[in-house]
C-alpha positions as CSV (number, residue, x, y, z in Angstrom):
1,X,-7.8,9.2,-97.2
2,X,-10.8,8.1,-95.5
3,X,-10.5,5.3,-92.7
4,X,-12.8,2.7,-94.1
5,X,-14.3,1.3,-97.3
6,X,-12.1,1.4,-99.9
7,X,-9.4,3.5,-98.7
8,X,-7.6,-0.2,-97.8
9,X,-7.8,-1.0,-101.6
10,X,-5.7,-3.0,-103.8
11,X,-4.0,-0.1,-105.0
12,X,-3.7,1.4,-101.8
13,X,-1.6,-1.6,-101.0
14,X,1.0,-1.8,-103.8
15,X,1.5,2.6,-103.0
16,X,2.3,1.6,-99.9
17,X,4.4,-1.8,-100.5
18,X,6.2,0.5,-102.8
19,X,7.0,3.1,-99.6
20,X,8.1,0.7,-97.4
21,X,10.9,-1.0,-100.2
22,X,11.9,2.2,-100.7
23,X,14.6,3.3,-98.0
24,X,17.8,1.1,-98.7
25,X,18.5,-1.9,-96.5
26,X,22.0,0.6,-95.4
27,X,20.0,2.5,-94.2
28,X,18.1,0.7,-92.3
29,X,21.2,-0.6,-91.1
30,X,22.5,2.5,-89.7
31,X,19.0,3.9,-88.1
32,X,19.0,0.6,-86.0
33,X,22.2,1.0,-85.2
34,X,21.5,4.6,-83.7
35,X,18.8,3.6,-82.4
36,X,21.1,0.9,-80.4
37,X,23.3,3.3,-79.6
38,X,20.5,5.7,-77.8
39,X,19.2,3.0,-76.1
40,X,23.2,2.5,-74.8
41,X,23.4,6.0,-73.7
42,X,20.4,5.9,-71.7
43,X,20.8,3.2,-70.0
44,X,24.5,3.8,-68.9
45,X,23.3,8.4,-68.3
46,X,19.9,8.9,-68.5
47,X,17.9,6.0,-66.8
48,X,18.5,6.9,-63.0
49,X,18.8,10.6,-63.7
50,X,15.6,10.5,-65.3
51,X,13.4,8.3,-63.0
52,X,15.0,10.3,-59.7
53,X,14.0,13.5,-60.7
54,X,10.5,12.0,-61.8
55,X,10.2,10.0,-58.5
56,X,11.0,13.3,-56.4
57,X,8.7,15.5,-58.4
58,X,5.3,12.8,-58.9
59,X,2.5,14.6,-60.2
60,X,-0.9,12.7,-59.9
61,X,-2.5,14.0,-63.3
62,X,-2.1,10.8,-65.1
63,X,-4.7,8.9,-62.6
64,X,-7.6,9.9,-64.1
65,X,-10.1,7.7,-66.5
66,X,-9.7,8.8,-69.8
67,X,-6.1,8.2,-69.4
68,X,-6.0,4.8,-68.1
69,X,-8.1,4.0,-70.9
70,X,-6.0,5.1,-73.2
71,X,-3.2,3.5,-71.2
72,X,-4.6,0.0,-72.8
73,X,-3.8,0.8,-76.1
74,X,-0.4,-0.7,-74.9
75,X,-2.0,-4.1,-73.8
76,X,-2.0,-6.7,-77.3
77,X,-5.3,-7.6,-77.1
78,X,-7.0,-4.2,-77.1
79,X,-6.1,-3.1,-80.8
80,X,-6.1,-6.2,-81.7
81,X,-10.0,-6.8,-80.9
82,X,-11.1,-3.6,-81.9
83,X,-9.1,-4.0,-85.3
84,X,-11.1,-7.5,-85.3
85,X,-14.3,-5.5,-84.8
86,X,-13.0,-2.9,-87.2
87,X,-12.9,-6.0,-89.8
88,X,-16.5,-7.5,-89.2
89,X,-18.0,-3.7,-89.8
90,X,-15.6,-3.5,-93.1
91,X,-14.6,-6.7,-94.2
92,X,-11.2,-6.0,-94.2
93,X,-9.0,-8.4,-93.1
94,X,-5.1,-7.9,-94.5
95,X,-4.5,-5.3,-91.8
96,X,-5.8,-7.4,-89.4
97,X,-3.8,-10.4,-90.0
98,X,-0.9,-8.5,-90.2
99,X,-1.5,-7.0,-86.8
100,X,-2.4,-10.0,-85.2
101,X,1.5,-11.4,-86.7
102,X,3.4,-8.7,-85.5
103,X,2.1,-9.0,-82.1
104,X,2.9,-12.7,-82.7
105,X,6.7,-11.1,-83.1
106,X,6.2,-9.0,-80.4
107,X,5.4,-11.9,-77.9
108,X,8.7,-13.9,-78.7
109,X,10.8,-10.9,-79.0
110,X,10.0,-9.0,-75.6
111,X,9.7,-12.1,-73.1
112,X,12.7,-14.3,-73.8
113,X,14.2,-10.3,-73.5
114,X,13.0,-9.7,-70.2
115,X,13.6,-13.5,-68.7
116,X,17.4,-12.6,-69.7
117,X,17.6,-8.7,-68.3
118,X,15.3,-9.3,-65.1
119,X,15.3,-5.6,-64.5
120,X,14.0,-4.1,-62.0
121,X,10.9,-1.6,-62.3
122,X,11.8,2.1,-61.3
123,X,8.8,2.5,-59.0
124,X,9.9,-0.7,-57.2
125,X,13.6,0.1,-57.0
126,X,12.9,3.9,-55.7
127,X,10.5,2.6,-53.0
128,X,12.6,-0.5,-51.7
129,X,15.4,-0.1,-50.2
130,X,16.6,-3.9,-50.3
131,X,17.2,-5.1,-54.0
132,X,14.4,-8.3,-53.4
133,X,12.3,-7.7,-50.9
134,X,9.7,-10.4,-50.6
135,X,7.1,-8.4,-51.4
136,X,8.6,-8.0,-55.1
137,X,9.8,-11.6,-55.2
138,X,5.9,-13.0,-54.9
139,X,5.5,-10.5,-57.9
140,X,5.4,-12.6,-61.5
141,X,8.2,-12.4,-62.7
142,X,6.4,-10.6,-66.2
143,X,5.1,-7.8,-64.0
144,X,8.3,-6.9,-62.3
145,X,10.7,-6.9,-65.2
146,X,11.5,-3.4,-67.3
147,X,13.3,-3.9,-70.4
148,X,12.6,-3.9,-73.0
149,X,8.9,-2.2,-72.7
150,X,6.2,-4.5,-73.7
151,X,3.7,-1.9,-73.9
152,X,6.0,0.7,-75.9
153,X,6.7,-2.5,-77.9
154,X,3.2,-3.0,-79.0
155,X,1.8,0.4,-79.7
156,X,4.8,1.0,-82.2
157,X,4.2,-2.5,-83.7
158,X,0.4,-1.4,-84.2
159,X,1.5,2.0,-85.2
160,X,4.1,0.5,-87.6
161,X,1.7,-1.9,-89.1
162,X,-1.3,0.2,-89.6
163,X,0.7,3.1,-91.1
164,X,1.6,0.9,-93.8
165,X,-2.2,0.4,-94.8
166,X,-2.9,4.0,-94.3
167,X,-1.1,7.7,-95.7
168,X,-1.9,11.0,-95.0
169,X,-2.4,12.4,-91.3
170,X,-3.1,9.2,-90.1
171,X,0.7,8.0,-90.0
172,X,1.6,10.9,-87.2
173,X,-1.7,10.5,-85.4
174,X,-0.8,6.7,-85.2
175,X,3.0,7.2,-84.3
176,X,2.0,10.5,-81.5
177,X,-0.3,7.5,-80.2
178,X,2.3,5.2,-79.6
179,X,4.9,7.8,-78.3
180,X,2.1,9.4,-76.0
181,X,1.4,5.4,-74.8
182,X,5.3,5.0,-74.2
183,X,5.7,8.4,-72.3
184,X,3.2,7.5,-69.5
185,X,5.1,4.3,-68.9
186,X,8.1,6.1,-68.1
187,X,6.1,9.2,-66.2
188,X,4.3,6.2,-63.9
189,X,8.0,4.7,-63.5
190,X,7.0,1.7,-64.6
191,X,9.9,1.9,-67.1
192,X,12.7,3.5,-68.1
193,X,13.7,5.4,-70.9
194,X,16.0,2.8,-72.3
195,X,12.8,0.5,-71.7
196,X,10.3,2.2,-74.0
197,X,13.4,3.1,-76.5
198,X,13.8,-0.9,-76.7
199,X,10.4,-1.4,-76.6
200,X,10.1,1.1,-79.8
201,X,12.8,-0.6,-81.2
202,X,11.3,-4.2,-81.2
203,X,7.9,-2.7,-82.2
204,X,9.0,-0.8,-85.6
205,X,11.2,-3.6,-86.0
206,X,8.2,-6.3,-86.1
207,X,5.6,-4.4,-87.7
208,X,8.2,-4.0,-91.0
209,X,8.7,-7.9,-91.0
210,X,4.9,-8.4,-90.5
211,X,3.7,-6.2,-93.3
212,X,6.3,-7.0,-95.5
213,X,5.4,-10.5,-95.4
214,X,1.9,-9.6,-95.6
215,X,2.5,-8.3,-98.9
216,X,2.9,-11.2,-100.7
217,X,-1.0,-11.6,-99.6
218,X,-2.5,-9.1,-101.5
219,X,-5.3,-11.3,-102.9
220,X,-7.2,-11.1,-98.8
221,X,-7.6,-7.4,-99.9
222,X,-10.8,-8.9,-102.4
223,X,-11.7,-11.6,-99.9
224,X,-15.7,-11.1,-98.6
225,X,-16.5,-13.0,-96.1
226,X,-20.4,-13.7,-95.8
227,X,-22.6,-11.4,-93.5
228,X,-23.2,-14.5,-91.8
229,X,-19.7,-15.5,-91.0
230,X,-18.9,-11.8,-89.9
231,X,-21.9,-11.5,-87.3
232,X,-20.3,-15.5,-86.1
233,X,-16.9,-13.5,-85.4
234,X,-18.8,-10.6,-84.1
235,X,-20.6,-12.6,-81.5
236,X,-17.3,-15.1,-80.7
237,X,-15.7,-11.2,-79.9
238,X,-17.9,-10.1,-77.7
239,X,-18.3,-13.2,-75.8
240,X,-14.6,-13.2,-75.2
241,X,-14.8,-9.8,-73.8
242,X,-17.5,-10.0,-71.4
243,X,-18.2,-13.6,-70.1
244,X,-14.4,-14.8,-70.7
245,X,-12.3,-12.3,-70.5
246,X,-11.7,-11.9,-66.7
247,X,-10.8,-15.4,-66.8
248,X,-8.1,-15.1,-69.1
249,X,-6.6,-11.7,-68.1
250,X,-7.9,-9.8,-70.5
251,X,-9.0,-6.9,-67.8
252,X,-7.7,-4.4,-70.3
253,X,-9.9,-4.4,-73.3
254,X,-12.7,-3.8,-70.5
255,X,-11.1,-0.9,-69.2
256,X,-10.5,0.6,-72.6
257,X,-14.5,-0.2,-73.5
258,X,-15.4,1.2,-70.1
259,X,-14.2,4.4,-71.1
260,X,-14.7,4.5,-75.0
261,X,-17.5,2.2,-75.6
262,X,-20.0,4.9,-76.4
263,X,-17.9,6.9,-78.7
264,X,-16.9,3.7,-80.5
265,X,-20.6,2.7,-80.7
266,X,-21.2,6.0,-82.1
267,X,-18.4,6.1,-85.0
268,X,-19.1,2.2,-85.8
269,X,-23.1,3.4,-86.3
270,X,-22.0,6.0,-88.4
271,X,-19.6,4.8,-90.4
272,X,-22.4,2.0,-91.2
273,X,-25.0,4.6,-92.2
274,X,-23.0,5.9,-94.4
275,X,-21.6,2.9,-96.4
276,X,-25.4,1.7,-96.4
């Protein structure tokens, strides 16, 4: 199935509606429930195990560009603009607004999280000896905190979301993307494992509610929105990258574009030409 055009049709939709309502709410049930259970495990076995050895063996091949880039995936408001831009080149909008929700879920689920847990960071906890140092304590309180991962958290919400529009090879590509995004989190020690599993967790977990109440809105998959009104939007995005976007923290859509503008250029010109 191509990426584009039509292959976000109406029909596409119901095939896929009909995927998701297929596996039993039991078992649902019980793959939460192991997932719990993982997450348990980890976080009682595995964390400190897994962050020593990673803190006494630190490898330096993840600080490169490319990779850092890639890194922003994890940040909301990067797959969320370029699913935006994604929209004004093919005017279609029901995967958007269902991204843009479960991030929405994402938001309330991870934060009032991490104001309960206030978990420490691995990096910091390896490389202070005192448990608040005030070096930490002037830290925000949103960049200190672990668990659950909000970076795991939103790749597998995007992942989750968008592989309910799509089939084929994109559903593994999507969900390698998100596991790849939650992996460097842990290598950097920036979380633990228990973080990105509850951050994985949370994701899949909104990106089901979000396209399942999407479904009911099947009529947005006909709406056209004027050329007009799409070149408005286009403009309003780019302006909130550039001029605005340092102001309101949003330094990680420009290091994503930094590194992949030109390639995305390319594929959005060519993707054009063809549906010309």
């Amino acid at each position: 199935m191509k990426l584009g055009g039509d292959s976000w049709s109406v029909n596409d939709g119901k095939r896929s509606e009909q995927r998701a309502n297929s596996p039993p709410r039991v078992l649902w049930v019980r793959l939460v429930l192991l997932w719990i259970a993982a997450i348990v495990v980890s976080w009682l076995f595995l964390d400190q195990v897994v962050s020593r050895w990673l803190f006494d063996h630190r490898v330096d091949w993840h600080h490169n560009t490319w990779l850092d880039g890639f890194r922003q995936l994890g940040k909301a408001g990067t797959p969320i603009w370029l699913l935006l831009a994604w929209s004004c080149i093919t005017d279609r909008w029901r995967p958007t607004l269902a991204l843009i929700v479960a991030m929405i879920l994402v938001g309330v689920s991870v934060c009032p999280t991490k104001v309960l847990t206030r978990r420490c960071r691995p990096y910091m906890v390896m490389t202070t000896p005192e448990p608040s140092p005030p070096r930490i304590q002037d830290i925000p309180w949103h960049k200190k905190t672990s668990f659950p991962s909000g970076d795991a958290a939103t790749a597998f919400a995007a992942a989750t979301t968008l592989a309910y529009f799509l089939s084929g090879l994109w559903v593994p590509v999507l969900f390698a993307t998100a596991g790849a995004i939650a992996t460097l989190r842990v290598i950097v020690l920036a979380h633990y494992p228990s973080d990105v599993l509850a951050g994985a967790l949370v994701g899949v977990l909104c990106g089901v509610v979000a396209v399942r109440w999407m479904a009911r809105w099947r009529e947005l998959d006909r709406f056209r929105a004027g050329i007009r009104w799409r070149y408005v939007v286009a403009v309003v995005l780019a302006l909130v990258v550039f001029p605005v976007g340092p102001f309101v923290g949003m330094t990680s859509l420009r290091v994503f574009l930094d590194v992949y503008a030109v390639p995305l250029t390319i594929l959005a010109l060519l993707f054009y030409w063809t549906r010309r």
